[in-house]
TORVOPA-741711 format. One record per residue (C-alpha): x, y, z; residue in one letter. Coordinates in nm, 3 decimals. Layout:
residues N
<r <X Y Z> a>;
...
END
This chain:
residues 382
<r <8.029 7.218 10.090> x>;
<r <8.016 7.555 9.922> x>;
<r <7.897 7.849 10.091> x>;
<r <7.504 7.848 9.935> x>;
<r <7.395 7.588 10.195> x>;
<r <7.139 7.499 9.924> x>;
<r <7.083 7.166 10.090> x>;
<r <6.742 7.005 10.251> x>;
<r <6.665 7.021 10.620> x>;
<r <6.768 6.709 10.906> x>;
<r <6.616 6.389 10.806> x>;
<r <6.453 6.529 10.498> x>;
<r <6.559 6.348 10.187> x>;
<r <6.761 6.618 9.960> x>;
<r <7.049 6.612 9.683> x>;
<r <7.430 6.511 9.678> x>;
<r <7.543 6.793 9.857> x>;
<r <7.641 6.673 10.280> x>;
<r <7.420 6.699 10.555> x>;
<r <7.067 6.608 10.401> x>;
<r <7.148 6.344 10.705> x>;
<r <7.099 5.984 10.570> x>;
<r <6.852 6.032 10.274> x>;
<r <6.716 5.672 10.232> x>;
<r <6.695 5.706 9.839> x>;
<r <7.105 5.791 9.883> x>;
<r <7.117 5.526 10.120> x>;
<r <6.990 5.238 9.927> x>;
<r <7.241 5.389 9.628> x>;
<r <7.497 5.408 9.865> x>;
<r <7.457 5.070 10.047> x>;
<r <7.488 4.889 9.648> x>;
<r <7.797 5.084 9.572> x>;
<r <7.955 5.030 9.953> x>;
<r <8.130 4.719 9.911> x>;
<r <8.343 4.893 9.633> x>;
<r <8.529 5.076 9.887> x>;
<r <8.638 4.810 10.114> x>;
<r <8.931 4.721 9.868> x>;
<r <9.042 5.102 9.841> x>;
<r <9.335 5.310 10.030> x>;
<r <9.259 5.532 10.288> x>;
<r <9.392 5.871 10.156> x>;
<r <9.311 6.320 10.190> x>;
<r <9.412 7.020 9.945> x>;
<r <9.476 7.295 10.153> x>;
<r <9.179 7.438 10.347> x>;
<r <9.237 7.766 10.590> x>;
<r <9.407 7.694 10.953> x>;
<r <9.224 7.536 11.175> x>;
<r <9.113 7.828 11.403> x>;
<r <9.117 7.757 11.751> x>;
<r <9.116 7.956 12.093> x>;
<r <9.389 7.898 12.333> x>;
<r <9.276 7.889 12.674> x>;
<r <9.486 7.971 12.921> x>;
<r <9.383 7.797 13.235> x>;
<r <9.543 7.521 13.450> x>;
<r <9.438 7.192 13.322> x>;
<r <9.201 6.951 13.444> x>;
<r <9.160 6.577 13.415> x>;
<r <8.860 6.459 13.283> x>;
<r <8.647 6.198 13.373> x>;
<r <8.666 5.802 13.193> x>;
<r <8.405 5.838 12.976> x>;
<r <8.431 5.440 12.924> x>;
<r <8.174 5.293 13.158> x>;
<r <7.860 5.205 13.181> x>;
<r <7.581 5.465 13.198> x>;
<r <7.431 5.541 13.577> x>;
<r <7.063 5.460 13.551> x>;
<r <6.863 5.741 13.625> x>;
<r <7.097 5.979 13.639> x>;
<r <6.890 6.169 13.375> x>;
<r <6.521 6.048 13.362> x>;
<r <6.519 6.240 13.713> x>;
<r <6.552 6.553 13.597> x>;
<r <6.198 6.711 13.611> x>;
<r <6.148 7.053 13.412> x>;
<r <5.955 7.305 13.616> x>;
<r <5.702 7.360 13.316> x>;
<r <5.688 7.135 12.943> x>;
<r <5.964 7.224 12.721> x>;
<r <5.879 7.456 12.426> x>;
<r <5.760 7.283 12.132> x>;
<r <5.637 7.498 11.922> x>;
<r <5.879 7.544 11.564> x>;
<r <5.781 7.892 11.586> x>;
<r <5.925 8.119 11.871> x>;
<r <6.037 8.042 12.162> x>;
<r <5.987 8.253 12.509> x>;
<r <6.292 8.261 12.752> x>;
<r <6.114 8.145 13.108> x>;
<r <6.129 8.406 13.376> x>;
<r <6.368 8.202 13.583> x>;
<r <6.696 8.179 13.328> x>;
<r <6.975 8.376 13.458> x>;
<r <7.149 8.575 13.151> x>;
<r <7.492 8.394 13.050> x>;
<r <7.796 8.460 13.214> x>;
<r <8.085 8.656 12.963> x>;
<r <8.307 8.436 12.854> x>;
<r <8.565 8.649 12.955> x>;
<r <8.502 8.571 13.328> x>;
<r <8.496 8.220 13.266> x>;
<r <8.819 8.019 13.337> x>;
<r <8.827 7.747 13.118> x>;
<r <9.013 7.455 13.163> x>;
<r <9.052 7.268 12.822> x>;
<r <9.106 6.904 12.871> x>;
<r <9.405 6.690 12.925> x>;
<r <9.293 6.345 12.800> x>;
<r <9.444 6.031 13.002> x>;
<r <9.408 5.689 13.039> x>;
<r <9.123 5.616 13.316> x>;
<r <9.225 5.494 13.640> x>;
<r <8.967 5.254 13.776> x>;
<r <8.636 5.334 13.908> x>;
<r <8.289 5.449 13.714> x>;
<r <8.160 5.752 13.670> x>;
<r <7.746 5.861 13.622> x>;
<r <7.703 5.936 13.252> x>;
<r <7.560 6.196 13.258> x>;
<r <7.729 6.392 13.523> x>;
<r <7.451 6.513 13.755> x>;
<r <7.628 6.760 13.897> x>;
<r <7.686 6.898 13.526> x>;
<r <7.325 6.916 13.492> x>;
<r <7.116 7.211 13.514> x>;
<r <6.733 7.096 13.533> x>;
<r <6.526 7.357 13.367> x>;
<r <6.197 7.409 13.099> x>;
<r <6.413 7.355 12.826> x>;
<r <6.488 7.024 12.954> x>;
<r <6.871 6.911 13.125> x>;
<r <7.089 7.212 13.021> x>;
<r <7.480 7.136 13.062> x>;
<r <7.663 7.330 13.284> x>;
<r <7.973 7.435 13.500> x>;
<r <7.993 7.204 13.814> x>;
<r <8.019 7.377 14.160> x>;
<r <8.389 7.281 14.197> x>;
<r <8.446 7.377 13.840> x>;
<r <8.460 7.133 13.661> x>;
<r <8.297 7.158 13.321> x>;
<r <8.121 6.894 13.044> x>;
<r <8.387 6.984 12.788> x>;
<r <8.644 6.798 13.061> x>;
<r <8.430 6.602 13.221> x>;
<r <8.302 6.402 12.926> x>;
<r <8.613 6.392 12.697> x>;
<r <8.804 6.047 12.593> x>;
<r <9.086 6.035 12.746> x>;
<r <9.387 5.940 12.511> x>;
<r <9.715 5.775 12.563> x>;
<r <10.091 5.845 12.494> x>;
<r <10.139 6.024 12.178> x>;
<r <10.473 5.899 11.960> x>;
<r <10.731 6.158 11.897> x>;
<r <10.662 6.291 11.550> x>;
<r <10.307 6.172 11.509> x>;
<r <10.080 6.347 11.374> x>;
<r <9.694 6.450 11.489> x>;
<r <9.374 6.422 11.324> x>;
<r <9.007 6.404 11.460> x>;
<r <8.723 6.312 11.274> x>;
<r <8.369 6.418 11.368> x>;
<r <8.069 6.210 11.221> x>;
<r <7.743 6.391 11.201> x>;
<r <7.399 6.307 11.171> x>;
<r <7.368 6.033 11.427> x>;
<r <7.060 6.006 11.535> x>;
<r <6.795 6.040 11.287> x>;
<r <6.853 5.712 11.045> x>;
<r <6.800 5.404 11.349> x>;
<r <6.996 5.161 11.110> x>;
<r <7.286 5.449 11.048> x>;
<r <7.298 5.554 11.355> x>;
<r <7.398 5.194 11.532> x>;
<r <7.617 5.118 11.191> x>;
<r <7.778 5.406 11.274> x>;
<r <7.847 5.354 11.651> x>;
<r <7.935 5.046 11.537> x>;
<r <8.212 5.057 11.284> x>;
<r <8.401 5.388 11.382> x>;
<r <8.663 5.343 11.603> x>;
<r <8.633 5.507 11.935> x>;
<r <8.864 5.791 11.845> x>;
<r <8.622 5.904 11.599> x>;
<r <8.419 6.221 11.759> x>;
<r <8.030 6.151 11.694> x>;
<r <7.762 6.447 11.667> x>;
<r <7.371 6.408 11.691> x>;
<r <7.124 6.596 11.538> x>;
<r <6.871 6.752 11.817> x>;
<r <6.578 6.564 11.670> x>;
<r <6.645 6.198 11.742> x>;
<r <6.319 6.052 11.918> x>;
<r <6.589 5.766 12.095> x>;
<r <6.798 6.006 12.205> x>;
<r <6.928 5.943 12.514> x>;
<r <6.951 5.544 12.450> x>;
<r <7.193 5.634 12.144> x>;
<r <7.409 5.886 12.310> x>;
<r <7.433 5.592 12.596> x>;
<r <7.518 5.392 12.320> x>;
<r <7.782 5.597 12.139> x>;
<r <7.904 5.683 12.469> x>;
<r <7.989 5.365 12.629> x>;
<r <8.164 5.286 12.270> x>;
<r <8.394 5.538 12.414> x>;
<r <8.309 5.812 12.208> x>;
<r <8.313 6.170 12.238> x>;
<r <8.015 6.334 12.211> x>;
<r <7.865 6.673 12.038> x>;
<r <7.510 6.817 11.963> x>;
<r <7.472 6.974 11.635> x>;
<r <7.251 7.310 11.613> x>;
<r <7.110 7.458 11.334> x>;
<r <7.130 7.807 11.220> x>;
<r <7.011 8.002 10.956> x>;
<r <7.146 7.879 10.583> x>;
<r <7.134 8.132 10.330> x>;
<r <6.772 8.109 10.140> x>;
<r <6.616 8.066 10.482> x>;
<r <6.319 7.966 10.540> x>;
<r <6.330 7.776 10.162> x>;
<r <6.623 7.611 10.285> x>;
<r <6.487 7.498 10.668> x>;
<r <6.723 7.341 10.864> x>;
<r <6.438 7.203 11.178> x>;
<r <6.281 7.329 11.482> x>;
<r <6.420 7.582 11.662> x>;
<r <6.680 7.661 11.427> x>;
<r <6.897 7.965 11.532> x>;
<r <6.815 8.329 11.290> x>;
<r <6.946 8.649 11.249> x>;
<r <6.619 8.860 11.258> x>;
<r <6.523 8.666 11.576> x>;
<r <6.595 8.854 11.906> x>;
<r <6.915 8.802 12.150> x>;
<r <6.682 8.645 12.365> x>;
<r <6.476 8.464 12.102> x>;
<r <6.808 8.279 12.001> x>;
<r <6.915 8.204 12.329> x>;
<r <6.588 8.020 12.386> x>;
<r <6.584 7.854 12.100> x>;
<r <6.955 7.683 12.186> x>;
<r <6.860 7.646 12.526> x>;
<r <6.606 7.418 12.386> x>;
<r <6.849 7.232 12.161> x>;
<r <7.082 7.181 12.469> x>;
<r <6.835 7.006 12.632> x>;
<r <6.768 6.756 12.395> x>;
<r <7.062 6.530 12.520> x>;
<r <7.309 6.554 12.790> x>;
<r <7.651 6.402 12.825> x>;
<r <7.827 6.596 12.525> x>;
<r <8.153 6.830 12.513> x>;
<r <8.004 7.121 12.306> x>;
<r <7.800 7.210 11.974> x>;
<r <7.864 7.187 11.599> x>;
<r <7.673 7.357 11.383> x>;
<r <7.436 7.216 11.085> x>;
<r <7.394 7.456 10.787> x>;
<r <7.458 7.783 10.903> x>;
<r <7.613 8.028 10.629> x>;
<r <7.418 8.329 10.698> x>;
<r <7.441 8.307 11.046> x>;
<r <7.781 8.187 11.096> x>;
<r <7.880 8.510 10.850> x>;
<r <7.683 8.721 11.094> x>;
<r <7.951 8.807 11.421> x>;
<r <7.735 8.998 11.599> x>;
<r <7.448 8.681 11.592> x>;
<r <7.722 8.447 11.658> x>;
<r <7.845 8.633 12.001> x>;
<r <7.564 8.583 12.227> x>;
<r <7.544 8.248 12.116> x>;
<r <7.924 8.138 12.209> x>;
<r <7.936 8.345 12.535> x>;
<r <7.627 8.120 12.609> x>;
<r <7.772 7.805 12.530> x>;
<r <8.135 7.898 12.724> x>;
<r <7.921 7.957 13.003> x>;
<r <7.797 7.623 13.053> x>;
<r <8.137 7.471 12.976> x>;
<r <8.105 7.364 12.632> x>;
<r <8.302 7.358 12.313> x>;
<r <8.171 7.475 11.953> x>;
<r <8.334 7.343 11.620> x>;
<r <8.268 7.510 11.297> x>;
<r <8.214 7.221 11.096> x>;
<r <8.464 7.400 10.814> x>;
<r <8.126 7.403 10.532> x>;
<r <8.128 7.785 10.497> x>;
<r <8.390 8.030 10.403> x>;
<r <8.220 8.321 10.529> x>;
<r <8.238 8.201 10.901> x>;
<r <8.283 8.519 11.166> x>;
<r <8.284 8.252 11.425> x>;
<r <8.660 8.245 11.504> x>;
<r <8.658 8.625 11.563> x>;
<r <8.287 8.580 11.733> x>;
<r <8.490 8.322 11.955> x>;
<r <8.692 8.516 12.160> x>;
<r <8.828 8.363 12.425> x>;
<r <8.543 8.068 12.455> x>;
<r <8.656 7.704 12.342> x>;
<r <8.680 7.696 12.017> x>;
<r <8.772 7.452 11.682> x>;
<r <8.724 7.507 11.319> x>;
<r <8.728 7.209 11.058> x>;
<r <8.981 7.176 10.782> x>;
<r <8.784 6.926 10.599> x>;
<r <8.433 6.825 10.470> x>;
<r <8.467 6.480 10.394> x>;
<r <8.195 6.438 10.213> x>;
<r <8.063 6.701 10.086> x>;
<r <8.036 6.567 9.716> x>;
<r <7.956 6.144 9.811> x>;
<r <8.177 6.001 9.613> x>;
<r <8.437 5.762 9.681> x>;
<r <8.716 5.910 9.454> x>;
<r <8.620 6.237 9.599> x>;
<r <8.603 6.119 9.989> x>;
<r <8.941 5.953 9.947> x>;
<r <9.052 6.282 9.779> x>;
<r <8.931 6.480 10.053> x>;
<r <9.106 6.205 10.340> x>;
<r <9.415 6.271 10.127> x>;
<r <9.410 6.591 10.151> x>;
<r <9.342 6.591 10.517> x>;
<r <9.637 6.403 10.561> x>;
<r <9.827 6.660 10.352> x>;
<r <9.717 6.896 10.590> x>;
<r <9.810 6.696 10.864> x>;
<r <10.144 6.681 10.809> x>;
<r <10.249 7.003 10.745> x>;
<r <10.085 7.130 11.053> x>;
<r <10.075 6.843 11.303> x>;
<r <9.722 6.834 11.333> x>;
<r <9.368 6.874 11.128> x>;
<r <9.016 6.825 11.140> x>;
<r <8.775 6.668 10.972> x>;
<r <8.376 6.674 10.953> x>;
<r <8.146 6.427 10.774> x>;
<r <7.801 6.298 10.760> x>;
<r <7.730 5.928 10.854> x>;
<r <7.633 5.791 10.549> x>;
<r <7.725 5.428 10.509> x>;
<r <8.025 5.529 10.196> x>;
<r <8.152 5.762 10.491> x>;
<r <8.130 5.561 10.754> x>;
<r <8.327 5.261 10.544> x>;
<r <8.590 5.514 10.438> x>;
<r <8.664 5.662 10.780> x>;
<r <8.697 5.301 10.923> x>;
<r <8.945 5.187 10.650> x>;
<r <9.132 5.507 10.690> x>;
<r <9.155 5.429 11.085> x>;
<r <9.263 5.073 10.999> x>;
<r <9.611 5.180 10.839> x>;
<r <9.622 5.540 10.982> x>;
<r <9.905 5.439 11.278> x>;
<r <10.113 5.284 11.016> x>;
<r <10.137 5.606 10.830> x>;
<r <10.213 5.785 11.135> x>;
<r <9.903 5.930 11.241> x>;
<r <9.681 5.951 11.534> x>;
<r <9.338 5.968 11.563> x>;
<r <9.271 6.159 11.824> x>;
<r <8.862 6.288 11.972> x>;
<r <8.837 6.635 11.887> x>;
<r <8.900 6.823 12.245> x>;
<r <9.224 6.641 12.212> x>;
<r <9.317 6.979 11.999> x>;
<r <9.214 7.261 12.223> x>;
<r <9.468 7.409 12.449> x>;
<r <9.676 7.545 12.157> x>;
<r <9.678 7.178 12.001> x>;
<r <9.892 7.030 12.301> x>;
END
């Protein structure tokens, strides 16, 4: 996607360009042309380095995030007042503490590996901060921190092969996509939700106990703002420090059980390092990584970053829904790939995508790659 985010909001029909999530008039076009793609190859031009920061902190093992979600480990949770609603401002409650630097926050990236017996609660509720907004993420007593806690762990690695994670967006807001979705993509495939999904917590369960990794997509301020609206609460540059913050708090308490953020639209503010600051020191302090989902060149974010856990896509998938142009784009990812030992790739889960990503996962080991859930690459891509 080009940098002029001229695209419709979540769940709102729109054009050809990605994340108008799951348009049904491009769904009904897409579903007719789908079996085309079946019989095709899997294959990915050289984007910018995937930026990430390197952490240095001693490792901790996560959690198997392959069991069966603890019931009522987040219907519990009881906010002290109703959550904002309003799609207008939203007022920071007297009792949220300001978030911890990022700087003073040892992070621990993740060391995926194969689970050893035993069940966990998903959600964690010791990771789980109950406040207005709703259950906010955050760093355990001991610790330990949701970007850990809740990643897949991965086996042995062959000598020479090469790393790519794949993060499908817009789950959540088509029911039919969203299960298809879950369904087909192998567990190795990282899957995002949109903040706005009335079944959220039974499709995170869902995606979840498919062995997925997990994100929560946010959305800030595209350029052409407000003609170009991206959904409640989105994230803005004239909005206050503290406006901003409550507006993600809000977002981060739509779902729980996820290893960080990726952002939906997002040129102007992403371009904007001062906005994007506040917003990363708040997300490192509740354990959490944010991926750039690679759509705009004028990202500050890596320098915004710091030290806070940080990944930056190589590759939009789909940002023209084609299939000569997806398998281009898979091509080129594997291009990119292979001259690095590891990239990145974002889409949007419409059914072409989906079908693509699933036959590229079907041959991918007998190219030499790995698929690999996206906090496999933190920790200087180790």
């Amino acid at each position: 996607m080009s940098g002029n985010d001229l695209i419709k909001p979540l769940g709102m029909d729109g054009h050809r360009r990605r994340r108008p999530i799951v348009p049904v008039v491009l769904v009904v076009a897409v579903l007719i042309a789908g079996g085309v793609w079946a019989a095709r190859g899997y294959l990915p031009v050289v984007h910018g380095p995937t930026a990430t920061a390197v952490i240095d902190a001693p490792s901790v093992k996560p959690a198997a995030p392959l069991t069966t979600p603890a019931p009522g480990t987040l219907t519990d949770i009881t906010p002290t007042e109703p959550p904002p609603s309003s799609a207008g401002e939203v007022v920071i409650h007297g009792g949220d503490a300001p978030a911890t630097p990022a700087s003073e926050i040892a992070i621990a990236p993740p060391r995926p590996a194969a689970p050893e017996g035993g069940t966990v609660a998903f959600p964690r509720p010791e990771l789980i901060e109950a406040s207005s907004y709703g259950p906010l993420p955050r760093i355990s007593a001991n610790g330990q921190m949701p970007l850990s806690a809740y990643a897949r762990p991965i086996g042995d690695i062959p000598p020479g092969a090469v790393r790519i994670a794949v993060v499908v967006g817009g789950l959540g807001v088509d029911k039919e996509s969203t299960a298809s979705a879950i369904a087909q993509l192998p567990a190795e495939v990282t899957l995002a939700f949109a903040p706005y999904d009335r079944n959220m917590t039974a499709d995170a369960d869902a995606a979840h106990a498919g062995g997925h990794e997990l994100l929560l997509q946010i959305p800030l301020e595209p350029l052409n703002y407000p003609s170009i609206d991206p959904g409640q609460n989105t994230l803005t540059i004239d909005a206050s420090e503290d406006q901003n913050r409550g507006r993600l708090r809000w977002l981060l308490g739509r779902m729980a059980g996820y290893v960080g953020v990726m952002n939906y639209l997002g040129a102007r503010f992403t371009a904007d390092q001062q906005a994007m600051e506040p917003v990363l020191r708040e997300l490192a302090s509740r354990g959490l990584l944010y991926l750039d989902d690679g759509s705009s060149p004028r990202s500050a974010t890596e320098v915004a970053a710091g030290r806070a856990p940080f990944l930056r896509a190589d590759v939009v998938l789909d940002a023209d829904l084609t299939e000569d142009a997806v398998s281009a784009q898979l091509d080129n990812l594997v291009s990119i790939a292979k001259a690095r030992g590891f990239a990145i790739a974002t889409a949007t889960a419409f059914p072409l995508t989906v079908k693509a990503i699933a036959a590229f996962a079907a041959v991918a080991a007998g190219k030499g790659i790995v698929l690999v859930p996206v906090t496999a690459l933190l920790n200087g891509h180790s």
